[in-house]
C-alpha positions as a Markdown table, in Angstrom:
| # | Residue | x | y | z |
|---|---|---|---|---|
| 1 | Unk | 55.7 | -20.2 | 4.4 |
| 2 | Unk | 58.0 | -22.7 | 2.5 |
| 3 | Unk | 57.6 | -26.1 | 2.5 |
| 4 | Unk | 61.1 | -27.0 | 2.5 |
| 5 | Unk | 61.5 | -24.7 | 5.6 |
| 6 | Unk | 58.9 | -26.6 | 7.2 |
| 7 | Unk | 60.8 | -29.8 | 6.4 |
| 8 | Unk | 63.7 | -28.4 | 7.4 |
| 9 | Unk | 62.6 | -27.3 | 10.8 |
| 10 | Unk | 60.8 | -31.3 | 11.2 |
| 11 | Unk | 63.8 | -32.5 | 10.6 |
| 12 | Unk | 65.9 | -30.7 | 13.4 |
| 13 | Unk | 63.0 | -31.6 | 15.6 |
| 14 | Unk | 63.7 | -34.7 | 14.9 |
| 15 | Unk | 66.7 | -34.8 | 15.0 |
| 16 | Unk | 66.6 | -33.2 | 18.4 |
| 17 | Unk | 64.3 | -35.7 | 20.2 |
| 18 | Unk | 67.0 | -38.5 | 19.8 |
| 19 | Unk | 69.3 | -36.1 | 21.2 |
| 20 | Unk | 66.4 | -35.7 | 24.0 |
| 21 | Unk | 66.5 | -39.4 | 24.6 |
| 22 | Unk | 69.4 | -39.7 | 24.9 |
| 23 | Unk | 69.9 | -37.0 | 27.4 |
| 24 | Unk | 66.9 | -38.8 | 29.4 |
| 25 | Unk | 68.7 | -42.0 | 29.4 |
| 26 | Unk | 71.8 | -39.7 | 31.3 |
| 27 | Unk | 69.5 | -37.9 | 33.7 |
| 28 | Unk | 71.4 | -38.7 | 37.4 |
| 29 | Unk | 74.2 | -38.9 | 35.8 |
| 30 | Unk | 77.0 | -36.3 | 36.8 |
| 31 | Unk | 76.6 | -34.0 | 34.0 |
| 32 | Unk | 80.6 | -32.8 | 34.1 |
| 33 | Unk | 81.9 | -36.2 | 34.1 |
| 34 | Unk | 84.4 | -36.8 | 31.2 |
| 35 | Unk | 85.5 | -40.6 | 30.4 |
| 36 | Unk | 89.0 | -40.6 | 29.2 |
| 37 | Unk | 89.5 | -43.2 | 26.2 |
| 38 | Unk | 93.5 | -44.5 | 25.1 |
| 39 | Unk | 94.2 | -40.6 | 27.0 |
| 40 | Unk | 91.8 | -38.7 | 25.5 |
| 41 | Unk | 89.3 | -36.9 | 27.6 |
| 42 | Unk | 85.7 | -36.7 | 26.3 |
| 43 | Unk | 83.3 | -33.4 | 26.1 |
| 44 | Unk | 80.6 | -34.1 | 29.3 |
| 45 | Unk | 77.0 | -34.2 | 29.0 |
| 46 | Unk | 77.3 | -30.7 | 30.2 |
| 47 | Unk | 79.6 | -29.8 | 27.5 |
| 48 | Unk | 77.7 | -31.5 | 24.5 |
| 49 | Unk | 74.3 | -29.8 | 25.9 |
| 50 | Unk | 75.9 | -26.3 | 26.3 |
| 51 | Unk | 77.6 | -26.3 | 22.9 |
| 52 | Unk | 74.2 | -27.2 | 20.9 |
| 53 | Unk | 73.0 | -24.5 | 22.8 |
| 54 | Unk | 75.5 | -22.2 | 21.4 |
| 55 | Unk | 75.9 | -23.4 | 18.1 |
| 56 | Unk | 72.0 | -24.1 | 17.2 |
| 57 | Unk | 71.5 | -19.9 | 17.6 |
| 58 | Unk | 74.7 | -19.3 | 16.2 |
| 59 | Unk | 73.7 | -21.7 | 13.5 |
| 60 | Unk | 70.1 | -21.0 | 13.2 |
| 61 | Unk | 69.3 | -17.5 | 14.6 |
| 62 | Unk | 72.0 | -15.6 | 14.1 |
| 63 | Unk | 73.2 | -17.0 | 10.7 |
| 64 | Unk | 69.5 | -16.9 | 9.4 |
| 65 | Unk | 68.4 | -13.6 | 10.3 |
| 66 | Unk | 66.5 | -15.3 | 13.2 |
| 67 | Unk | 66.0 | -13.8 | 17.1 |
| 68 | Unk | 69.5 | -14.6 | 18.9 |
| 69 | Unk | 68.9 | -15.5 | 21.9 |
| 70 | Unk | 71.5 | -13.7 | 24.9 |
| 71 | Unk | 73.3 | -16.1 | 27.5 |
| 72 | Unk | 76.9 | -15.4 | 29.1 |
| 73 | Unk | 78.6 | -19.0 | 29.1 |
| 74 | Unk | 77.8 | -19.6 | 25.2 |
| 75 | Unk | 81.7 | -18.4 | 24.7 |
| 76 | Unk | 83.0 | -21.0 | 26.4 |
| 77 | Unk | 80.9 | -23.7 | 24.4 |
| 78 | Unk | 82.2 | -23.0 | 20.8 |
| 79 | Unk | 84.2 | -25.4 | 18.7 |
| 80 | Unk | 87.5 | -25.9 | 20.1 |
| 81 | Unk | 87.1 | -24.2 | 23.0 |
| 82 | Unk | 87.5 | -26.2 | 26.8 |
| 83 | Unk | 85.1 | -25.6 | 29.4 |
| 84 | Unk | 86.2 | -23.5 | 32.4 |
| 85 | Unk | 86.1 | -25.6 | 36.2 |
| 86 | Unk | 82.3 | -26.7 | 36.4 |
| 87 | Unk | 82.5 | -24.2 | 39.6 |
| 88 | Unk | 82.8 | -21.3 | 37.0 |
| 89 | Unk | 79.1 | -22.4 | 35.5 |
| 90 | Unk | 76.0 | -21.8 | 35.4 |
| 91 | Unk | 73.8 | -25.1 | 36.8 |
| 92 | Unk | 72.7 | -27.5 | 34.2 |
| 93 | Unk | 69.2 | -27.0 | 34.4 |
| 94 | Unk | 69.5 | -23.3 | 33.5 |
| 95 | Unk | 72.0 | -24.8 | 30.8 |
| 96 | Unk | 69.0 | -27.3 | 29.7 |
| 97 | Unk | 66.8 | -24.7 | 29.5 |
| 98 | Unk | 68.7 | -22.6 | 27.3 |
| 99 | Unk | 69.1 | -25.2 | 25.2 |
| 100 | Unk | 65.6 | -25.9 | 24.7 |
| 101 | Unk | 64.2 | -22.6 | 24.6 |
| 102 | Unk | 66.8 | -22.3 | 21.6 |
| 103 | Unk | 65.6 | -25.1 | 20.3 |
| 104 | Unk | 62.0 | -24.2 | 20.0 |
| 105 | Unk | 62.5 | -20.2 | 18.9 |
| 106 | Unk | 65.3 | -22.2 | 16.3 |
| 107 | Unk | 61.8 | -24.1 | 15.2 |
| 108 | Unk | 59.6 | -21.1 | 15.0 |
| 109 | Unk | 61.9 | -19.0 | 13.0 |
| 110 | Unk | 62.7 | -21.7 | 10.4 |
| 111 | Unk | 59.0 | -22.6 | 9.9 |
| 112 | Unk | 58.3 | -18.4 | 8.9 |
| 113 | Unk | 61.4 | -18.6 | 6.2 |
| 114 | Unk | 60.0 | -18.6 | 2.3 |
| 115 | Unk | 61.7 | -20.1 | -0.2 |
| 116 | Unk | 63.5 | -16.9 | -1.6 |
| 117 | Unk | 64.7 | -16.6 | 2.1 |
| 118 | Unk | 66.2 | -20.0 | 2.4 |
| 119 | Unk | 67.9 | -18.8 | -1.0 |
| 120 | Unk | 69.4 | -16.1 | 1.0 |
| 121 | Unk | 73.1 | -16.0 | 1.6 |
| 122 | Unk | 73.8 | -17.0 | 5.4 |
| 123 | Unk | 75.4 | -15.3 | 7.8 |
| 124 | Unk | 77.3 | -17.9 | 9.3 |
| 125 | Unk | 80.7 | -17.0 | 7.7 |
| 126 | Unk | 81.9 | -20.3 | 7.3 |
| 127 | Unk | 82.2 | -22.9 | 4.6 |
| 128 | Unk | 79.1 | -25.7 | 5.1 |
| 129 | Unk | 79.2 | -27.3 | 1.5 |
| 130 | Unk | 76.5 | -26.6 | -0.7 |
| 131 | Unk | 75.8 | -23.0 | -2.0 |
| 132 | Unk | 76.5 | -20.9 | 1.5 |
| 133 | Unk | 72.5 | -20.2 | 1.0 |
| 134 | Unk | 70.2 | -20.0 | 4.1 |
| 135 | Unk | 69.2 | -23.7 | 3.9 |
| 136 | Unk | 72.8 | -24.7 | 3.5 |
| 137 | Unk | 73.3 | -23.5 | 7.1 |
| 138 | Unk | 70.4 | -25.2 | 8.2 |
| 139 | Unk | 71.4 | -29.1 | 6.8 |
| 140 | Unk | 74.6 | -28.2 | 8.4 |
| 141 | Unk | 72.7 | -27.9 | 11.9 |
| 142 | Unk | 70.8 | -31.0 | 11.4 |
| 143 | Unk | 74.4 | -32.7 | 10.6 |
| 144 | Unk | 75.7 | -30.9 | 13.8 |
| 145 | Unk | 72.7 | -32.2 | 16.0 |
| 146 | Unk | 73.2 | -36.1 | 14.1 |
| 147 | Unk | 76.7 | -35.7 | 15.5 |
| 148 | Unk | 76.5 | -34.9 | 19.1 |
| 149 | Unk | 73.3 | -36.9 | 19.2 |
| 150 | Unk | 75.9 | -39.9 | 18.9 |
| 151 | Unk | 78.4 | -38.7 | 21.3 |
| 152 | Unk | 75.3 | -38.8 | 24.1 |
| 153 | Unk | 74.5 | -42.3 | 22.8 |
| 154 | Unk | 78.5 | -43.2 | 23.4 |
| 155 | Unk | 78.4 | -41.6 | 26.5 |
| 156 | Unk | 75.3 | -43.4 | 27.5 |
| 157 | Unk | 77.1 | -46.5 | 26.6 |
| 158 | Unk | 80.3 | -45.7 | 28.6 |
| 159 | Unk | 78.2 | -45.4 | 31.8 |
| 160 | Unk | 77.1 | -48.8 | 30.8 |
| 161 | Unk | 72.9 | -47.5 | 30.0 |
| 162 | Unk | 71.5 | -49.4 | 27.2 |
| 163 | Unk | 70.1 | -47.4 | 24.0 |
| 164 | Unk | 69.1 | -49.5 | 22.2 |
């Protein structure tokens, strides 16, 4: 076991709990509901929560040799991509589940990598910055996390919930 893998995985964790807190702040909230700023319509709670889903065991399993985990409605979550009617999805809770069960088979796998592993190239096929090595693609998900963390806390603060 590396120590930097058991950084890395730390961090994500960390990471992730202010996206947890965040997500607390918005439980009642209607998890499809999409503010529209100067015309421009917002990803949803259900969205945001559904796309690090996706993009953490794209991200993390997938790209680091890691246990992907299977789930239908992860193709409608990737970058880019707009959701189908709320109708057409799964309920949020199985969504939130997914996401964390992800989450904590993301944590396990990065705490077994050594450093020769986090050397590796990744498999994300994608420019991240860095050296395209193993723990390139994993900064990149703590990054990805940082940022949707902050669209929850906006969102929050559109339906008028203090974060701070």
């Amino acid at each position: 076991m590396s120590q930097e893998a058991q950084v890395l995985a730390a961090t994500l964790d960390r990471a992730r709990g202010y996206t947890r807190y965040h997500l607390k702040q918005l439980e009642g909230r209607d998890p499809h509901h999409r503010f529209v700023i100067n015309g421009v319509a917002l990803n949803s709670m259900y969205w945001i929560v559904a796309h690090l889903a996706s993009s953490e065991n794209f991200l993390v399993l997938r790209a680091t040799g890691g246990p992907m985990q299977r789930f239908s409605w992860a193709k409608h979550f990737n970058m880019g991509t707009a959701p189908p009617d709320p109708k057409e999805l799964p309920p949020f809770d199985e969504v939130r589940a997914m996401f964390d069960d992800v989450h904590a088979c993301s944590l396990a796998h990065i705490r077994t990598l050594s450093d020769d592993q986090l050397a590796e190239p990744h498999a994300a096929r994608m420019r991240l910055g860095g050296t395209d090595q193993v723990r390139d693609v994993l900064m990149h998900a703590i990054r990805h996390e940082g940022l949707h963390c902050g669209h929850l806390s906006w969102t929050c603060r559109l339906h008028g919930i203090a974060t701070m």
